[in-house]
C-alpha positions in Angstrom: -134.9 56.6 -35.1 -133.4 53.6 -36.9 -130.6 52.1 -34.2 -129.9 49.8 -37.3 -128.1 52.4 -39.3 -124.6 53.6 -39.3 -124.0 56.8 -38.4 -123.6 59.5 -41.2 -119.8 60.4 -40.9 -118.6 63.6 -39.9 -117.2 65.8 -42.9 -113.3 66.4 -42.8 -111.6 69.3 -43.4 -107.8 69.4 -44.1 -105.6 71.3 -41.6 -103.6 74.5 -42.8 -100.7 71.7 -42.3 -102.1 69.5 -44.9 -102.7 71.8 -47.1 -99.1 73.2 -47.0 -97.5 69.6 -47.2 -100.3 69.2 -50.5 -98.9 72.3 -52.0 -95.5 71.0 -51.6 -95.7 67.9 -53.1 -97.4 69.2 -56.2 -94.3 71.5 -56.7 -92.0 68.7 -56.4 -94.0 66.6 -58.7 -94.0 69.2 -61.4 -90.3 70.1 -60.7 -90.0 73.2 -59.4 -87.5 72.7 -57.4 -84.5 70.2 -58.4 -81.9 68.9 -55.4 -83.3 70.7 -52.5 -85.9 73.0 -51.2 -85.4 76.3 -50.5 -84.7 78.1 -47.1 -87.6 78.1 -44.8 -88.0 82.2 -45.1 -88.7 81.6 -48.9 -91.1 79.0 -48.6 -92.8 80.9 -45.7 -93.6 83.8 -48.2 -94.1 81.5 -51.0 -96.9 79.4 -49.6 -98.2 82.3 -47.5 -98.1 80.8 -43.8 -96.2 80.9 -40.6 -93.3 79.2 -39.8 -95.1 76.5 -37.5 -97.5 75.5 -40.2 -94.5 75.1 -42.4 -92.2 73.3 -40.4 -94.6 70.6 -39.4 -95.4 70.2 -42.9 -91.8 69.7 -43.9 -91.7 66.9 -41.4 -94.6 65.1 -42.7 -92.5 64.6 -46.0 -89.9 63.5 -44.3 -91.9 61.2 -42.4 -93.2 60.0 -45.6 -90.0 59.9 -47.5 -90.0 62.7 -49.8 -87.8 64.6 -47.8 -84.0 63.9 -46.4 -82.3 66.6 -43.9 -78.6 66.6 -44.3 -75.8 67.7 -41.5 -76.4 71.2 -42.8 -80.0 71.4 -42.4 -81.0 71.4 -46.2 -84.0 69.4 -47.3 -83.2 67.4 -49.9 -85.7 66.1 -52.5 -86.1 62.4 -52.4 -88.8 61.6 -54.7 -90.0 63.6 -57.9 -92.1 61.3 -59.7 -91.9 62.7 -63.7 -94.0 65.6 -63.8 -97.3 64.6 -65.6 -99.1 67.2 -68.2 -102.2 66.9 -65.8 -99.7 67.5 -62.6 -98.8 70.7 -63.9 -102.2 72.0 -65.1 -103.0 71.6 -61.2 -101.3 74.4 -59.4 -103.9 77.5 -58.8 -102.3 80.5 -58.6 -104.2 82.9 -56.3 -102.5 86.7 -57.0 -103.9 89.3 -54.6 -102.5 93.4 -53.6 -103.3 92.7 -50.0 -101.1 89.8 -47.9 -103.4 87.8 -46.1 -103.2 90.2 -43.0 -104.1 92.7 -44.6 -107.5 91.7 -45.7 -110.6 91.9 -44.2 -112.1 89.0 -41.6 -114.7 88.0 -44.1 -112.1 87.7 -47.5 -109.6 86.3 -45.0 -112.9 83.4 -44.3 -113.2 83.2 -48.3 -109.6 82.9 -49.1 -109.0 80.3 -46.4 -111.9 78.7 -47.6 -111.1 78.5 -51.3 -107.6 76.6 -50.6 -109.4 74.0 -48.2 -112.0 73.5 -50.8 -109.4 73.1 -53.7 -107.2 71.0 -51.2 -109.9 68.6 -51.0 -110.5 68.3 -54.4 -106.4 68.0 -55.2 -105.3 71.1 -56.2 -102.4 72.4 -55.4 -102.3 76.4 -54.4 -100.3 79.4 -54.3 -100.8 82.7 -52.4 -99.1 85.4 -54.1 -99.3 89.1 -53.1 -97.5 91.5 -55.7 -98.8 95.4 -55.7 -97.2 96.0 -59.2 -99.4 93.9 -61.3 -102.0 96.0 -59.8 -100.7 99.0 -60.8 -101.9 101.3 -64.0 -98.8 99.3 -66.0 -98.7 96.1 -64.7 -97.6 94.6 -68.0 -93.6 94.2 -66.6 -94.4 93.0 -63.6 -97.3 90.4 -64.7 -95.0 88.8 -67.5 -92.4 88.3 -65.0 -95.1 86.3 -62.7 -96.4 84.5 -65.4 -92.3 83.0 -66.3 -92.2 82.3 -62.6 -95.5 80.2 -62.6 -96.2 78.9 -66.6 -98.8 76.3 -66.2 -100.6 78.1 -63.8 -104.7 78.6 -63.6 -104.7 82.2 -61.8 -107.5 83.8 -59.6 -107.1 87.2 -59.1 -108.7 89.4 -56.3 -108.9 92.8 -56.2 -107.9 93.6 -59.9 -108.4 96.3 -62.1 -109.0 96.9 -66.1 -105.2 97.1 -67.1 -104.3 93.6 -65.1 -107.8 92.3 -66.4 -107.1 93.4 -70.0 -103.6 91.9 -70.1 -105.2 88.3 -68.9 -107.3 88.6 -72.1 -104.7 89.3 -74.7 -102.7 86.5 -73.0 -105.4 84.4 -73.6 -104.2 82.7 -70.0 -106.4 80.9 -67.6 -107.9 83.5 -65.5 -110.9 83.7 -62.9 -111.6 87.4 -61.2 -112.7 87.1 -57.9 -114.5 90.4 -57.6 -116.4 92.5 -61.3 -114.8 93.4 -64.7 -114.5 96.3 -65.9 -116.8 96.9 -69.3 -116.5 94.3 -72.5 -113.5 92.5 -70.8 -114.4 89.0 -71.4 -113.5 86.9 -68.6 -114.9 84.7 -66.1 -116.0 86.4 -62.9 -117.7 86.1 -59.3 -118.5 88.7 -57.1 -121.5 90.4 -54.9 -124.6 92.0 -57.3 -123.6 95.3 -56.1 -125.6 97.0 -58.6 -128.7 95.1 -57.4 -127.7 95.7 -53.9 -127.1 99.6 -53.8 -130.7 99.5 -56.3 -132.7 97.9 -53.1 -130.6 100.4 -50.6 -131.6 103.1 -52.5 -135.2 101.6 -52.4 -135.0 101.3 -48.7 -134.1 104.7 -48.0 -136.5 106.5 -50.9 -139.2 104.7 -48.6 -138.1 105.8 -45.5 -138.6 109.3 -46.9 -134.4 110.8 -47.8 -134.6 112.5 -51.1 -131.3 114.0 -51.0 -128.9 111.0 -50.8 -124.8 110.4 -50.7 -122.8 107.6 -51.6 -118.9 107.3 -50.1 -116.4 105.8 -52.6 -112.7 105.2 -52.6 -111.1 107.3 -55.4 -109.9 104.2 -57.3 -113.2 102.8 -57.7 -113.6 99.7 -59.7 -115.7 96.5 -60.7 -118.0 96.4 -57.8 -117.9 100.2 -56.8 -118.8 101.8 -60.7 -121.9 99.3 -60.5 -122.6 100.5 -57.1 -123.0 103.9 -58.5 -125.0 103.4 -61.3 -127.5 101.2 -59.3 -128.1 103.7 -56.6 -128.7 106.0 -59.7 -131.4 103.8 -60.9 -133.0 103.8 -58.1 -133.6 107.5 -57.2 -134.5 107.5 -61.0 -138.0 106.0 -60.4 -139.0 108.6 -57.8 -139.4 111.8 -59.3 -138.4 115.0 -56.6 -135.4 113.4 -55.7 -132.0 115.9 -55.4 -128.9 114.8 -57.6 -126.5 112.1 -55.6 -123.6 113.6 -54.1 -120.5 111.0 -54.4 -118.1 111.8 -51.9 -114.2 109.9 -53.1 -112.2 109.8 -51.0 -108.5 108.3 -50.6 -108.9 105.8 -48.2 -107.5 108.3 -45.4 -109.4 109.4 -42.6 -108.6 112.6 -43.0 -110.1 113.1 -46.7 -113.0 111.2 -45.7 -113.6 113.4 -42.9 -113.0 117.0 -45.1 -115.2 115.5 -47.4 -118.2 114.6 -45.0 -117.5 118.3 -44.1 -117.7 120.0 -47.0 -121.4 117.8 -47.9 -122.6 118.3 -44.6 -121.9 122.7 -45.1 -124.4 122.0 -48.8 -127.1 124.4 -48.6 -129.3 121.2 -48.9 -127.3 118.5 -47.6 -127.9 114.2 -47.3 -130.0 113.0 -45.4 -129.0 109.6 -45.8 -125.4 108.0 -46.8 -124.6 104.4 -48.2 -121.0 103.9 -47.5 -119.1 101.4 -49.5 -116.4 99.3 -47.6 -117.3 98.8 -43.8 -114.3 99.9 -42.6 -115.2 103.5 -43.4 -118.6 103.4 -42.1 -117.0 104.1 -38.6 -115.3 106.8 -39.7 -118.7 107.7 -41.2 -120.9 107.3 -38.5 -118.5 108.9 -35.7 -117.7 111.7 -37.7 -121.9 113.1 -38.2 -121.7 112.2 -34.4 -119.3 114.8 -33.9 -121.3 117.3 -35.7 -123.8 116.8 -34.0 -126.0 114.2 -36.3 -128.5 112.0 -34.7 -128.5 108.7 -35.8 -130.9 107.6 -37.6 -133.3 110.6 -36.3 -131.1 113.4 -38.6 -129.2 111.1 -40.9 -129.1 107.4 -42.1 -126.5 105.3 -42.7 -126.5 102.2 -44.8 -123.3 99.7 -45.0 -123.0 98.4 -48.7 -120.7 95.8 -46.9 -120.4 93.3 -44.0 -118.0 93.1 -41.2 -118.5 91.1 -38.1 -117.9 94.2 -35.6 -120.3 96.2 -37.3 -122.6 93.9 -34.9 -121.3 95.4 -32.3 -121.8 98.8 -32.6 -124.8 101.2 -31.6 -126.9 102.1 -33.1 -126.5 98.9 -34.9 -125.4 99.4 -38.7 -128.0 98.4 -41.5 -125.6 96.5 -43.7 -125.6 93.7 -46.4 -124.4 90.5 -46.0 -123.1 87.4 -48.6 -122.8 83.9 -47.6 -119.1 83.2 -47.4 -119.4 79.9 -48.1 -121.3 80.2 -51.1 -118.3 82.8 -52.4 -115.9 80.5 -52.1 -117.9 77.6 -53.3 -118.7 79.4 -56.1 -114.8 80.4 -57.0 -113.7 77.1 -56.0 -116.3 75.2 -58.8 -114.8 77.8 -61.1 -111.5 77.0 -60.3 -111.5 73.6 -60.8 -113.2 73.6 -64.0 -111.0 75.9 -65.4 -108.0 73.9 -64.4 -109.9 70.4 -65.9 -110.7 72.1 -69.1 -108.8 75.0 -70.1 -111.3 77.3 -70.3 -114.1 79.1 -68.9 -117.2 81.1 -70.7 -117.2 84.5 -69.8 -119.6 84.7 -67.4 -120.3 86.9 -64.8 -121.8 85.0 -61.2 -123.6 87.1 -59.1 -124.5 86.5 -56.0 -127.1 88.6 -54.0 -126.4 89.4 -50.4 -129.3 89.6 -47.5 -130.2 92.8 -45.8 -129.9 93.5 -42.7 -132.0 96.0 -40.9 -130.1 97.4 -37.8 -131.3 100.3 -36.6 -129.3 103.6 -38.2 -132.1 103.9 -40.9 
């Protein structure tokens, strides 16, 4: 080793704090708000974090001089330097159905990912969770967010073909975290899931199952039709293979359960189930116990998804898994090119997870 040279310096990553106080001066910068904030409450659910986080970012702009707090405890605006075009064209709007509690570990990882990674680079971001631009008529509600939020580049997760469709004839700024539905021409990242239910279905043809079932929410979309129609492909290439049961169920246990039932009673039923979201793959896996299914010895399972505490079960759960930080490296390259240039081709990024084994196949 060279004692003569410096040591390579540690990489920083901004605090939550940071990031908050970031986000805060971009708004007052482009004028979102004229003589004084709003009330703590509002800013909580506007920037999406806890009252701590938000508090101590508040007092780093008035340490700093952007902020004065008067006898009544209102935060004045100090400075707002004239909002700049490029200013504007810096706030990333990130609209999900799910409040950051409400989402999974690993999109919770993503998520917190993307805003240090766009922090760094100096863009300015906003968590928003509204359920009715996610509904079949989001048109109302989407217009209304767009008035609230004009020069906004927006990256959507967990959206469907009416949201998706409206984007397009808005001809706004748009990235979909997640897959579009067919000929809707916009920029997208998500998890190969077609190639990734192909090699399950691969993996379990070898293994010897001919008579196979896949578990799907009822509102499937993006990634779950591809799902579909590559586990179709691959029992396509072996010839003596039964049809594929799709069991849908509504996200409750007890549908997924009658459901499992009701395959189970077949005359010839699965041998082998790859269950889409992890979450359900308990529900899965204790319910075939309960009937009396061996695992993997009568039935086997396959996770289409990750979730750290699938680690922890036993038999462990053969499951796929994507590199996080690759997601949100990928969304956050996106991101920022969209907001430098306007626009985006409409390409879709795939990103192939890796398999991993366990032990219920």
């Amino acid at each position: 080793m060279n004692m003569r040279t410096p040591p390579t310096p540690l990489p920083q990553r901004l605090s939550l704090v940071a990031q908050t106080a970031q986000s805060l001066r971009e708004a007052i910068r482009a004028g979102q708000w004229r003589m004084h904030l709003p009330g703590e409450r509002e800013l909580c659910a506007h920037l999406q974090v806890s009252r701590p986080t938000l508090r101590a970012a508040l007092e780093e702009l008035q340490h700093n001089g952007w902020l004065d707090v008067s006898s009544r405890q209102r935060r004045r605006i100090r400075a707002r330097p004239a909002a700049s075009r490029r200013a504007k064209q810096q706030e990333i709007a990130m609209l999900s159905p799910w409040s950051l509690l409400e989402m999974a570990p690993p999109m919770m990882f993503i998520v917190d990912m993307l805003r240090n990674k766009l922090a760094e680079a100096g863009y300015a971001t906003k968590f928003l969770v509204n359920r009715a631009c996610f509904s079949a008529r989001p048109e109302r509600a989407l217009d209304a967010l767009r008035r609230q939020n004009p020069n906004a580049v927006w990256l959507v997760f967990g959206s469907k073909e009416p949201m998706q469709r409206w984007f397009v004839r808005q001809e706004l700024p748009c990235i979909v975290a997640g897959s579009c539905g067919p000929y809707i021409a916009l920029p997208s990242v998500d998890v190969d899931y077609r190639a990734t239910c192909r090699h399950a279905g691969g993996v379990l043809l070898r293994k010897g199952h001919r008579r196979l079932a896949l578990v799907l929410p009822q509102d499937a979309y993006g990634g779950d039709v591809v799902s579909e129609a590559g586990l179709r492909e691959a029992l396509a290439l072996v010839p003596g293979t039964a049809p594929l049961r799709v069991a849908r169920h509504d996200g409750t246990t007890t549908h997924l359960c009658t459901l499992l039932d009701e395959v189970l009673l077949a005359p010839h039923p699965p041998t082998a189930f790859l269950v889409a979201r992890s979450l359900h793959v308990l529900t899965v896996m204790m319910h075939l116990l309960r009937r009396g299914k061996r695992i993997p010895q009568d039935v086997a399972v396959i996770s289409r998804d990750n979730d750290p505490f699938l680690a922890s079960t036993t038999p462990m759960v053969a499951r796929y898994d994507i590199n996080h930080v690759q997601f949100a490296r990928r969304l956050s390259t996106a991101a920022r090119q969209l907001a430098e240039t306007g626009s985006l081709p409409a390409q879709a990024i795939r990103l192939m997870p890796k398999f991993l084994a366990g032990a219920t196949v």
